[in-house]
FIKOLZA-1660 file (N, C-alpha, C; in steps of 0.1 Angstrom, whole numbers, plus 5000, padded with zeros to 4 digits):
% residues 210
   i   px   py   pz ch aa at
   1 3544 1021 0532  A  X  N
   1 3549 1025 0546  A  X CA
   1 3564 1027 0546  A  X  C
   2 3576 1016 0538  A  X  N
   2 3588 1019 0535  A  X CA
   2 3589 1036 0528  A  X  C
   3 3583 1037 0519  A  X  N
   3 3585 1047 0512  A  X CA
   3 3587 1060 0523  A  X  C
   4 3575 1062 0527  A  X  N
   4 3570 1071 0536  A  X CA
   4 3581 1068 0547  A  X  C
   5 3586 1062 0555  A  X  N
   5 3593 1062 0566  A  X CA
   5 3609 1069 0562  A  X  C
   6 3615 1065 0547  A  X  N
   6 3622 1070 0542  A  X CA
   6 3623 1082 0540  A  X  C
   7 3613 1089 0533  A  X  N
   7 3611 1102 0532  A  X CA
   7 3611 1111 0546  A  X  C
   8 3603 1106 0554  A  X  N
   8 3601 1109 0568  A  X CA
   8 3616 1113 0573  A  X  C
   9 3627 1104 0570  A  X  N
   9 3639 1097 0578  A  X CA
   9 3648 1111 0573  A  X  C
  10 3644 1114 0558  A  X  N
  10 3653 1123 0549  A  X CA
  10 3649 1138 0558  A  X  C
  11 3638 1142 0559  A  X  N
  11 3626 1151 0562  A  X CA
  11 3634 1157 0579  A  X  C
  12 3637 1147 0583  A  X  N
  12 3640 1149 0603  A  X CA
  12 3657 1151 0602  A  X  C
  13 3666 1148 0591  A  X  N
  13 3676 1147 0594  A  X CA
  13 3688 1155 0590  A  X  C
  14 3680 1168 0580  A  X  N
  14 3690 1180 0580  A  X CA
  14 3688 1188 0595  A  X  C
  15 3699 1192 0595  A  X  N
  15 3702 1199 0609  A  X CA
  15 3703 1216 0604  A  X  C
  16 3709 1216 0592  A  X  N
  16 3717 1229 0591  A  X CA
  16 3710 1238 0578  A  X  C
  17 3714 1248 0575  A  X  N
  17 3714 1252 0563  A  X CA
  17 3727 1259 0556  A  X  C
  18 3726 1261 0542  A  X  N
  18 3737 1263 0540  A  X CA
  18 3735 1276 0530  A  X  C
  19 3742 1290 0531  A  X  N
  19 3741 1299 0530  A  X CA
  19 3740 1303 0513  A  X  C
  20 3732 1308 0509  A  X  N
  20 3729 1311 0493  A  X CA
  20 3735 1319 0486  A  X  C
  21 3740 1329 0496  A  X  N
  21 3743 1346 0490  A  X CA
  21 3731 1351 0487  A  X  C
  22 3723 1349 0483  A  X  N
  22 3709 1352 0485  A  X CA
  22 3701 1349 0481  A  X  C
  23 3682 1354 0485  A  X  N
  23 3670 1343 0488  A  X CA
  23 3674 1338 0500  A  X  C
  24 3665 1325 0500  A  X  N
  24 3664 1314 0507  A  X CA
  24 3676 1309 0511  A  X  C
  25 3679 1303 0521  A  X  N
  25 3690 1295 0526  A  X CA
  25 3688 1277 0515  A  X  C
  26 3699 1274 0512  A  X  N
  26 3698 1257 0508  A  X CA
  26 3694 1247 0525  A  X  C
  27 3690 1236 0521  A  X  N
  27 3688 1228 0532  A  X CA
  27 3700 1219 0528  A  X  C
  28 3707 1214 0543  A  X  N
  28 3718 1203 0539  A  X CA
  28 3716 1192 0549  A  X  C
  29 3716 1179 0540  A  X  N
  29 3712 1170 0542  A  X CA
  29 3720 1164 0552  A  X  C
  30 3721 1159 0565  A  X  N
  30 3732 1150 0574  A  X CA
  30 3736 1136 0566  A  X  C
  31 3746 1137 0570  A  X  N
  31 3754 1126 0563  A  X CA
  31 3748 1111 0566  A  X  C
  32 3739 1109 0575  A  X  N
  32 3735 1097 0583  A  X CA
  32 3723 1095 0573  A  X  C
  33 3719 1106 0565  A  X  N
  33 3706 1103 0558  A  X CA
  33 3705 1093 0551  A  X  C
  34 3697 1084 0548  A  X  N
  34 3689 1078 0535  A  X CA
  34 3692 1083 0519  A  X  C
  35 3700 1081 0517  A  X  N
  35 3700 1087 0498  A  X CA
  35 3692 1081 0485  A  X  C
  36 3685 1067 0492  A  X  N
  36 3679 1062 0485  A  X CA
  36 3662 1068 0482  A  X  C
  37 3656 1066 0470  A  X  N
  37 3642 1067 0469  A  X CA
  37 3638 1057 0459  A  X  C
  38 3621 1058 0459  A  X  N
  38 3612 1051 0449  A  X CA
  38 3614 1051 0433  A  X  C
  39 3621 1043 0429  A  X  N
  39 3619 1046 0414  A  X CA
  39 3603 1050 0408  A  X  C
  40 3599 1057 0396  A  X  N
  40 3592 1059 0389  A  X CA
  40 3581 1043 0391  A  X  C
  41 3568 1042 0391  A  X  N
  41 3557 1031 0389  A  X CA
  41 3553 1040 0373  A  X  C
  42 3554 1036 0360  A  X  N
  42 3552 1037 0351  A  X CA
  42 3532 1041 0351  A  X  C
  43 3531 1028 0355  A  X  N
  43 3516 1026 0351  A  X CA
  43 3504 1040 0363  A  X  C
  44 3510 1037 0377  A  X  N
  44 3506 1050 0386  A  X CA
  44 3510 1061 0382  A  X  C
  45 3517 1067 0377  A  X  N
  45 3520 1077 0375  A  X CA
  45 3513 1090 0367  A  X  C
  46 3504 1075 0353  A  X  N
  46 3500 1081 0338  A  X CA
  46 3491 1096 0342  A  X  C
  47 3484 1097 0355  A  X  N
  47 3475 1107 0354  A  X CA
  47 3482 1115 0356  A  X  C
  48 3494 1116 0370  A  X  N
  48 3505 1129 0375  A  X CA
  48 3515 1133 0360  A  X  C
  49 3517 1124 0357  A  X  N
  49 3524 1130 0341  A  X CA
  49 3516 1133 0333  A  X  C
  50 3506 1132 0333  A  X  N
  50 3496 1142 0320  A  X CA
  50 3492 1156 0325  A  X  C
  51 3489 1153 0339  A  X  N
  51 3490 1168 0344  A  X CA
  51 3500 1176 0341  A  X  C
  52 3513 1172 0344  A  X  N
  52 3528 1176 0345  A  X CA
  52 3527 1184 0335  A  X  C
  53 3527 1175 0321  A  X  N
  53 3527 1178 0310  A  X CA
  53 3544 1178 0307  A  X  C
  54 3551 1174 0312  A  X  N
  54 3566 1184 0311  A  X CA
  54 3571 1177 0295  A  X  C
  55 3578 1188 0287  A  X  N
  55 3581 1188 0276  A  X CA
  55 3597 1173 0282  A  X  C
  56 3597 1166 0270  A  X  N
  56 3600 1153 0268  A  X CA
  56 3616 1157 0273  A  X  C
  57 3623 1143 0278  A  X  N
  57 3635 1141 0282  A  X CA
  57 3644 1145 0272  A  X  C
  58 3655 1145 0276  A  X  N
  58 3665 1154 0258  A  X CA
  58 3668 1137 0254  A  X  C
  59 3670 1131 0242  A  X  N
  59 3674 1119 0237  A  X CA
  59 3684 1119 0227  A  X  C
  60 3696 1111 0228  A  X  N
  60 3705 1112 0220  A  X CA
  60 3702 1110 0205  A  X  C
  61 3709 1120 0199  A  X  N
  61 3708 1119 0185  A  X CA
  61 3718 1108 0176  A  X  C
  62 3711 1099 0167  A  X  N
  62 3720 1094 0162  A  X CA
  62 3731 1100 0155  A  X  C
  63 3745 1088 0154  A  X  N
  63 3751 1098 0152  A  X CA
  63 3763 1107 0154  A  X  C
  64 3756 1107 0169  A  X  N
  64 3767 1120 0175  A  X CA
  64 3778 1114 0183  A  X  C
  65 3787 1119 0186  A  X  N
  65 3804 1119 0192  A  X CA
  65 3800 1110 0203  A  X  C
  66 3806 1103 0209  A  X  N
  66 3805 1093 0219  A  X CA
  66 3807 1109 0235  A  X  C
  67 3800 1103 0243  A  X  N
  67 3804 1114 0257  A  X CA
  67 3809 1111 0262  A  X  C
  68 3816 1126 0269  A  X  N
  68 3831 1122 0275  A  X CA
  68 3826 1131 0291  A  X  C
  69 3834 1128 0301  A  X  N
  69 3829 1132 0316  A  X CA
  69 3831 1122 0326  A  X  C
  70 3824 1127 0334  A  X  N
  70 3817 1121 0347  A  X CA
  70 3810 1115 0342  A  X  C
  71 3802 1118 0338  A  X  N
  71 3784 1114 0336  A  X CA
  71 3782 1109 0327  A  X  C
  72 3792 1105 0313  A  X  N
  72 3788 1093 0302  A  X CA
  72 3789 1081 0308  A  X  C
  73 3776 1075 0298  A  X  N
  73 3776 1061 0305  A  X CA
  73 3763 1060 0311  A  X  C
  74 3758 1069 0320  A  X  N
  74 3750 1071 0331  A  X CA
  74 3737 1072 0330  A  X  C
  75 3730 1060 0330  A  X  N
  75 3714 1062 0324  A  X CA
  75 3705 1068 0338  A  X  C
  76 3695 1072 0336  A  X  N
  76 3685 1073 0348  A  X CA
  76 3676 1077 0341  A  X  C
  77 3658 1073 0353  A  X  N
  77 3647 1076 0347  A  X CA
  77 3645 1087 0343  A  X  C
  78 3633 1088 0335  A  X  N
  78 3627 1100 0332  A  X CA
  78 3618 1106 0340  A  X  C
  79 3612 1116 0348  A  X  N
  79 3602 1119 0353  A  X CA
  79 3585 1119 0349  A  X  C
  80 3594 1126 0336  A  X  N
  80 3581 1134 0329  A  X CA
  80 3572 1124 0320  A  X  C
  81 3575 1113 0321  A  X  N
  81 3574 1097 0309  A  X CA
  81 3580 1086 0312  A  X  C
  82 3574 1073 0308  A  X  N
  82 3584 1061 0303  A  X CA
  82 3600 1064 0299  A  X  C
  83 3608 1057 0302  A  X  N
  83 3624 1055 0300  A  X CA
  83 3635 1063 0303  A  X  C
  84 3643 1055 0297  A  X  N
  84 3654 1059 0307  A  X CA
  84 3665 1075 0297  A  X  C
  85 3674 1080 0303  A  X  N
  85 3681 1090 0294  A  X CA
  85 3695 1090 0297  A  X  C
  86 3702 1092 0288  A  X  N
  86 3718 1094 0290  A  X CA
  86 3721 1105 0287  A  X  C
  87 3717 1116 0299  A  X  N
  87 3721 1130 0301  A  X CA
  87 3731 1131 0291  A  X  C
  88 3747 1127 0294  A  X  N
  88 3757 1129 0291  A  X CA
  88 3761 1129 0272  A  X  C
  89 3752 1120 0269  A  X  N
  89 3751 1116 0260  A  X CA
  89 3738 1126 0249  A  X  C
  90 3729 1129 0253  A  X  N
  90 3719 1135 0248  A  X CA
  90 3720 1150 0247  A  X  C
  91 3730 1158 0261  A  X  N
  91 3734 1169 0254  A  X CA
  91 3742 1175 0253  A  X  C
  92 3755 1166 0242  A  X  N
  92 3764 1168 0244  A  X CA
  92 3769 1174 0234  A  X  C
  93 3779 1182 0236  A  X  N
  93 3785 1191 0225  A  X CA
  93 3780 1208 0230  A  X  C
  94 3771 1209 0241  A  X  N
  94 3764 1219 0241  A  X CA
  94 3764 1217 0259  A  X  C
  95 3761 1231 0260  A  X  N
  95 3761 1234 0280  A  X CA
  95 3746 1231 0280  A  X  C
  96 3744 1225 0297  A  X  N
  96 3733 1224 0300  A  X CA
  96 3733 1229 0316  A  X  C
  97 3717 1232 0322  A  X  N
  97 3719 1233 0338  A  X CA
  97 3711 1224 0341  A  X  C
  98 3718 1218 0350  A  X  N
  98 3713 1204 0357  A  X CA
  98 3709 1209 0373  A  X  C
  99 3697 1209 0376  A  X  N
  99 3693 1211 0391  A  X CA
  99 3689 1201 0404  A  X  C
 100 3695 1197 0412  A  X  N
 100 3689 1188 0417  A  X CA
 100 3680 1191 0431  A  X  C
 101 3664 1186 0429  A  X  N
 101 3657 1191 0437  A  X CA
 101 3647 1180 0445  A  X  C
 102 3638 1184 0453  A  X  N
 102 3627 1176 0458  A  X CA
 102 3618 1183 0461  A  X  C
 103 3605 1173 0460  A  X  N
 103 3593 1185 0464  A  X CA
 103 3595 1189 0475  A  X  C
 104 3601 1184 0487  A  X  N
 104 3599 1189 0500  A  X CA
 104 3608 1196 0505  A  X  C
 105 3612 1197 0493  A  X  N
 105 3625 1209 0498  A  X CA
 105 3620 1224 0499  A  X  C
 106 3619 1233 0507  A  X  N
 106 3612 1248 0503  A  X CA
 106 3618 1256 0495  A  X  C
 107 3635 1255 0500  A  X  N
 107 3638 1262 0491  A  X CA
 107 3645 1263 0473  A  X  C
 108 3640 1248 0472  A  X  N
 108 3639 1243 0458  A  X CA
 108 3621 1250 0451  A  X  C
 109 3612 1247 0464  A  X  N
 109 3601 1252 0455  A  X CA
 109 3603 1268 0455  A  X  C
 110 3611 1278 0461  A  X  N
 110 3610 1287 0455  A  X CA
 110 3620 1292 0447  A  X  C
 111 3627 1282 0443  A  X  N
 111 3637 1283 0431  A  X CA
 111 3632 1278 0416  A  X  C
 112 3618 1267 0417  A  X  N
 112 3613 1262 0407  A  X CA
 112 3609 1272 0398  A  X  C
 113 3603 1284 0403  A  X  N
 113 3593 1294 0388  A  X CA
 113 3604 1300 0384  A  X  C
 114 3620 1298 0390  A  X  N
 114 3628 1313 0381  A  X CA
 114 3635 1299 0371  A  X  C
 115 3640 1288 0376  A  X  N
 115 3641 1275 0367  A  X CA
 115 3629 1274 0353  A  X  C
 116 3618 1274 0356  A  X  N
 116 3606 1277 0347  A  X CA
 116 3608 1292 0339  A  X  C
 117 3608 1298 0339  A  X  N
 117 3606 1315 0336  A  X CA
 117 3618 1310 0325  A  X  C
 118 3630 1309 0333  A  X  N
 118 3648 1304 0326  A  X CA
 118 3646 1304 0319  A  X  C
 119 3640 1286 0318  A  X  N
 119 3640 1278 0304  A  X CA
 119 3631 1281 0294  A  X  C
 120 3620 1292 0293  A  X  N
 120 3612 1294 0284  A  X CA
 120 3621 1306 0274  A  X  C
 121 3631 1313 0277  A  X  N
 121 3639 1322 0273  A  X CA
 121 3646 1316 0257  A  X  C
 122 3647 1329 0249  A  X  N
 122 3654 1320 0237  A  X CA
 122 3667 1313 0240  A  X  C
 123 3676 1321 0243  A  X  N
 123 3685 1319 0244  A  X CA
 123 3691 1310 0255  A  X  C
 124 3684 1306 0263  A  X  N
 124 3688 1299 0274  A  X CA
 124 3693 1283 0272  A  X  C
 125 3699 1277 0278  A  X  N
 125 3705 1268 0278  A  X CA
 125 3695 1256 0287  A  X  C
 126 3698 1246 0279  A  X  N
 126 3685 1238 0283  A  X CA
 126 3687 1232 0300  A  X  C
 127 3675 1232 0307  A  X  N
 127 3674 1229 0320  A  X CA
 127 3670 1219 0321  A  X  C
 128 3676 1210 0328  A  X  N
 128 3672 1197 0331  A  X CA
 128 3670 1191 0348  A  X  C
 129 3657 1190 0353  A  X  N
 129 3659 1186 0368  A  X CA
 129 3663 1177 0374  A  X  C
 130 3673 1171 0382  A  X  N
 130 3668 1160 0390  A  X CA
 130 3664 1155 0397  A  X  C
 131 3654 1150 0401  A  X  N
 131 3646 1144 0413  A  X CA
 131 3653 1139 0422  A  X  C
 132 3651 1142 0434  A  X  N
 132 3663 1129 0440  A  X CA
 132 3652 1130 0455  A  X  C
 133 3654 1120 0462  A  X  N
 133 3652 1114 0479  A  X CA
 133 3636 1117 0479  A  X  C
 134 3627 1112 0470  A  X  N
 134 3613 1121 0469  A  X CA
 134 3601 1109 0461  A  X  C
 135 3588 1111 0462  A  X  N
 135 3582 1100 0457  A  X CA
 135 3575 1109 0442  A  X  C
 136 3579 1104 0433  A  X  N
 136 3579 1106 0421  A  X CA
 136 3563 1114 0419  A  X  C
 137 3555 1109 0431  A  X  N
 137 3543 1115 0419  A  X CA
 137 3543 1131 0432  A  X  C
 138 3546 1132 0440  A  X  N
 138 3549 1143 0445  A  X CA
 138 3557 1153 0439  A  X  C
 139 3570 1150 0435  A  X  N
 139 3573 1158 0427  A  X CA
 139 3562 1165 0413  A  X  C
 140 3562 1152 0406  A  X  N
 140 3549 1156 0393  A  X CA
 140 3541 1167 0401  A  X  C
 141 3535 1163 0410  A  X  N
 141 3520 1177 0416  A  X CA
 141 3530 1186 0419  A  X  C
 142 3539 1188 0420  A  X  N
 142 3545 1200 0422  A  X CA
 142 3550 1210 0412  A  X  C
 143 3553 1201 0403  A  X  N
 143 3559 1210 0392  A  X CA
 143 3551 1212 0380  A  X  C
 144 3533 1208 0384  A  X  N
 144 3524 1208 0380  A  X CA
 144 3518 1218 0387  A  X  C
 145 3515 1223 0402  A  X  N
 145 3509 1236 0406  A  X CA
 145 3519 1247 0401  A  X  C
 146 3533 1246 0405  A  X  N
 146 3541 1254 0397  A  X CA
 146 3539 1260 0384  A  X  C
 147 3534 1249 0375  A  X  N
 147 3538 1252 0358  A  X CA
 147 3550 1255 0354  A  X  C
 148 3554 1245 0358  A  X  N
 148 3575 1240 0356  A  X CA
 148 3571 1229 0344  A  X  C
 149 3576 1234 0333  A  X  N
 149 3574 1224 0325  A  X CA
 149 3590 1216 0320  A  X  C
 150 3598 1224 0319  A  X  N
 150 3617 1213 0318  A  X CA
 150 3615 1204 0322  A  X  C
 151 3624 1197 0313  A  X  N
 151 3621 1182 0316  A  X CA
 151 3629 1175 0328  A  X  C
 152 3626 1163 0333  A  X  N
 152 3632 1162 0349  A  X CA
 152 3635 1149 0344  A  X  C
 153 3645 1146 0352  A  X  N
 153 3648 1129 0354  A  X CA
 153 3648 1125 0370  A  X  C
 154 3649 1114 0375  A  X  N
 154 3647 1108 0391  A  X CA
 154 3661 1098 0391  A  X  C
 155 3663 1099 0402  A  X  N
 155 3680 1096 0409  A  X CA
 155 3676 1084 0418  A  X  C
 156 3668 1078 0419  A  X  N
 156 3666 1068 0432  A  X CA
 156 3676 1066 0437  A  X  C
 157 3685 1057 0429  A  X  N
 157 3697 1047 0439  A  X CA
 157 3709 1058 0438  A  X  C
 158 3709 1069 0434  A  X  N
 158 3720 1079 0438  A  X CA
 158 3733 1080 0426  A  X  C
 159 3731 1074 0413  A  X  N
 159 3742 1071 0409  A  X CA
 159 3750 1081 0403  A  X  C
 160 3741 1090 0396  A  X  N
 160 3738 1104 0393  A  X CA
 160 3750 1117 0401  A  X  C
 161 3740 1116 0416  A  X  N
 161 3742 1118 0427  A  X CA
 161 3761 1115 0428  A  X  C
 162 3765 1107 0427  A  X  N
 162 3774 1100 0429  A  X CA
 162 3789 1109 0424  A  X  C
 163 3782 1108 0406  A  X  N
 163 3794 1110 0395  A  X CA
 163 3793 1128 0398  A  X  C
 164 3781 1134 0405  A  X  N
 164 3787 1146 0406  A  X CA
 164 3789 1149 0416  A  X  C
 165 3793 1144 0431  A  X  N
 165 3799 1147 0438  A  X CA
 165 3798 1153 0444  A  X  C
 166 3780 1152 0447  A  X  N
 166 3770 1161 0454  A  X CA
 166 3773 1162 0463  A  X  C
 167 3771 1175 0473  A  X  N
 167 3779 1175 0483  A  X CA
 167 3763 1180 0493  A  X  C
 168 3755 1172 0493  A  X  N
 168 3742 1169 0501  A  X CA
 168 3732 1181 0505  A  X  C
 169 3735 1189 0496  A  X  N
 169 3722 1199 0497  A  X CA
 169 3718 1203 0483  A  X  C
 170 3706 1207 0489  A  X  N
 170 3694 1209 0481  A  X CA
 170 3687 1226 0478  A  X  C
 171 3688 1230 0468  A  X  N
 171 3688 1226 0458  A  X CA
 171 3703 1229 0454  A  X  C
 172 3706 1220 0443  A  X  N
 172 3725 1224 0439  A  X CA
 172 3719 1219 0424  A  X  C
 173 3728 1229 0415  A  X  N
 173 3730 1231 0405  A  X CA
 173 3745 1230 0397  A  X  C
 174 3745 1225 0386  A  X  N
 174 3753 1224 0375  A  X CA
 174 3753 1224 0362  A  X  C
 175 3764 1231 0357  A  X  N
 175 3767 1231 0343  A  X CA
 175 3776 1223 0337  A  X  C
 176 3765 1215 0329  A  X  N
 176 3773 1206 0324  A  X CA
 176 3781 1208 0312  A  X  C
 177 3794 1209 0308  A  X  N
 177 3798 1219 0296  A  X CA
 177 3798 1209 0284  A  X  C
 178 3796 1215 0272  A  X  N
 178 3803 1206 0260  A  X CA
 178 3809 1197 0258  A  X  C
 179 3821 1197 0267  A  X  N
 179 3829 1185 0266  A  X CA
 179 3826 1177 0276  A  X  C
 180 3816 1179 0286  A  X  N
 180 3812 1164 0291  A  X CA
 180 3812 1169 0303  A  X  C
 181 3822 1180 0309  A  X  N
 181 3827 1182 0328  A  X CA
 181 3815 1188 0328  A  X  C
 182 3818 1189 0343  A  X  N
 182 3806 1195 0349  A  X CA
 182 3815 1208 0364  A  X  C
 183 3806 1219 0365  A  X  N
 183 3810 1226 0375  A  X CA
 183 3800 1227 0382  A  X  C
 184 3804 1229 0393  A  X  N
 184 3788 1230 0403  A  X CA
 184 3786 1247 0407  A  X  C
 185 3775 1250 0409  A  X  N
 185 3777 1267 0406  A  X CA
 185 3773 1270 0417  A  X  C
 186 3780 1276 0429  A  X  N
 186 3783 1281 0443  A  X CA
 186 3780 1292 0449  A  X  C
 187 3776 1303 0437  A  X  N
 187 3770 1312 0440  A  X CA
 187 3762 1318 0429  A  X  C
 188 3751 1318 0435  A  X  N
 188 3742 1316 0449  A  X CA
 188 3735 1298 0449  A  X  C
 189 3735 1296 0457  A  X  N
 189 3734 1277 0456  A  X CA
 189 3716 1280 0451  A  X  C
 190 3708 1290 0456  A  X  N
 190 3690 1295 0454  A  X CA
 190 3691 1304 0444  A  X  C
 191 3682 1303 0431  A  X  N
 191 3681 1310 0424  A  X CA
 191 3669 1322 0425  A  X  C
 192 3671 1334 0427  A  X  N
 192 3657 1341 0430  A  X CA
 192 3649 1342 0421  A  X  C
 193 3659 1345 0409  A  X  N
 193 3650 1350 0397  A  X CA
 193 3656 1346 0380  A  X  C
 194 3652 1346 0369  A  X  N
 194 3657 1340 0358  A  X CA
 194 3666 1353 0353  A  X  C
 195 3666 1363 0358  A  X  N
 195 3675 1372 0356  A  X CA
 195 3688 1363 0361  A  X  C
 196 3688 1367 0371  A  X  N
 196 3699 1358 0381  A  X CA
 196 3704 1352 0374  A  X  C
 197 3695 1335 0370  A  X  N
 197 3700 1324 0365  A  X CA
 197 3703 1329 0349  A  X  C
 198 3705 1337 0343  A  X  N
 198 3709 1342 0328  A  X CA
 198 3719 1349 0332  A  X  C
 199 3721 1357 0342  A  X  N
 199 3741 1362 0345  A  X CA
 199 3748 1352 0344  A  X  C
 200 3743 1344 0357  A  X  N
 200 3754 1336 0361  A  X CA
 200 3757 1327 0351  A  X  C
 201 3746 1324 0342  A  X  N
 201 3748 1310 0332  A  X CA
 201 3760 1316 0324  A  X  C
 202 3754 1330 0319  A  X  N
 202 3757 1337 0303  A  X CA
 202 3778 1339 0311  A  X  C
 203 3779 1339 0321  A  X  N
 203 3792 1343 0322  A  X CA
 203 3795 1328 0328  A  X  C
 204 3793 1317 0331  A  X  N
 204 3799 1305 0330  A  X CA
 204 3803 1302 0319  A  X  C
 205 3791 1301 0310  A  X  N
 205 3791 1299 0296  A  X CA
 205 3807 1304 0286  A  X  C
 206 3804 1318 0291  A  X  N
 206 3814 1325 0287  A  X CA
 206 3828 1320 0288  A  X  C
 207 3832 1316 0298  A  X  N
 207 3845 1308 0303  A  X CA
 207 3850 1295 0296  A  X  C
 208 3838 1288 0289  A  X  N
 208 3842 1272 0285  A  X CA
 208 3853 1276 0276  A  X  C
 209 3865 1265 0276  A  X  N
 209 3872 1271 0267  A  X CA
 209 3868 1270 0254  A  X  C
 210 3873 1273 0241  A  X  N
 210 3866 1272 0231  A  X CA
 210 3876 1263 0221  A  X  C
% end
């Protein structure tokens, strides 16, 4: 009943929308909102994660350069499985796009199949979701009728949320660069299509310095 009244709480308390450039409008969250949610139940979950299927969380390689950013240091669940991941840590040296979504967001579900489409591309840069303000096996059925298979991680207590400076709408995206920073990418906040999301990446990309 906590759960649900939370979600309920998040659900009633954006007022506004916030403009995409195009598609869908982002939903923006009021500041009075609830940022918290249900961590992952391991053991409930096993049947929504087999459905899911989603290819495994990225895991640090032994070895590799210590991370540098915002976000080293910073563990959080996995969606798609058992344990925990250190984004910052796991892909680092290399860009990534980090999305933060929820199932009940609409205009995250119609941003999920060009996120999907994206990440099946050779060239593309790996996609990682975050869950955030949502009940974990909701999301799974969703990114399971979808056939979104990138791997997702879950934000419950916000910490995530925190180091990037989320500024309370949904869906928002980021690239996380090489060296650890992260930019948040502004235009268009909705992705319509994996075309889209391969401009704008391939010319972010382009900019890191070298």
């Amino acid at each position: 009943m906590i759960v649900v009244l939370v979600i309920a709480g998040v659900l009633a308390l954006w007022p506004r929308t916030a403009d995409s450039g195009t598609g869908s409008p982002a939903q923006a969250l009021d500041s009075s909102a609830d940022l918290t949610g249900p961590p992952p139940d391991d053991v409930a979950l096993a049947p929504a994660r087999g459905q899911a299927n989603l290819r495994p969380c990225p895991t640090t390689t032994p070895g590799a350069p210590a991370a540098q950013g915002p976000l080293a240091g910073i563990t959080v669940l996995c969606l798609g499985e058992p344990g925990r991941v250190d984004l910052a840590a796991a892909v680092a040296r290399r860009p990534a796009l980090l999305n933060l979504w929820a199932s009940w967001c609409q205009p995250c579900r119609e941003e999920i199949p060009a996120l999907a489409a994206y990440a099946t591309r050779p060239n593309a840069v790996p996609v990682i979701g975050i869950n955030v303000l949502d009940e974990p096996a909701s999301a799974l059925d969703l990114l399971a009728q979808l056939g979104a298979r990138y791997p997702s991680v879950t934000d419950p207590d916000g910490v995530l949320r925190r180091a990037l400076r989320w500024p309370r709408v949904l869906p928002t995206s980021y690239l996380l660069r090489p060296d650890g920073t992260v930019e948040q990418i502004r235009s268009p906040l909705v992705f319509g299509s994996p075309d889209e999301l391969s401009q704008v990446i391939d010319r972010a990309v382009t900019q890191i310095p070298r």
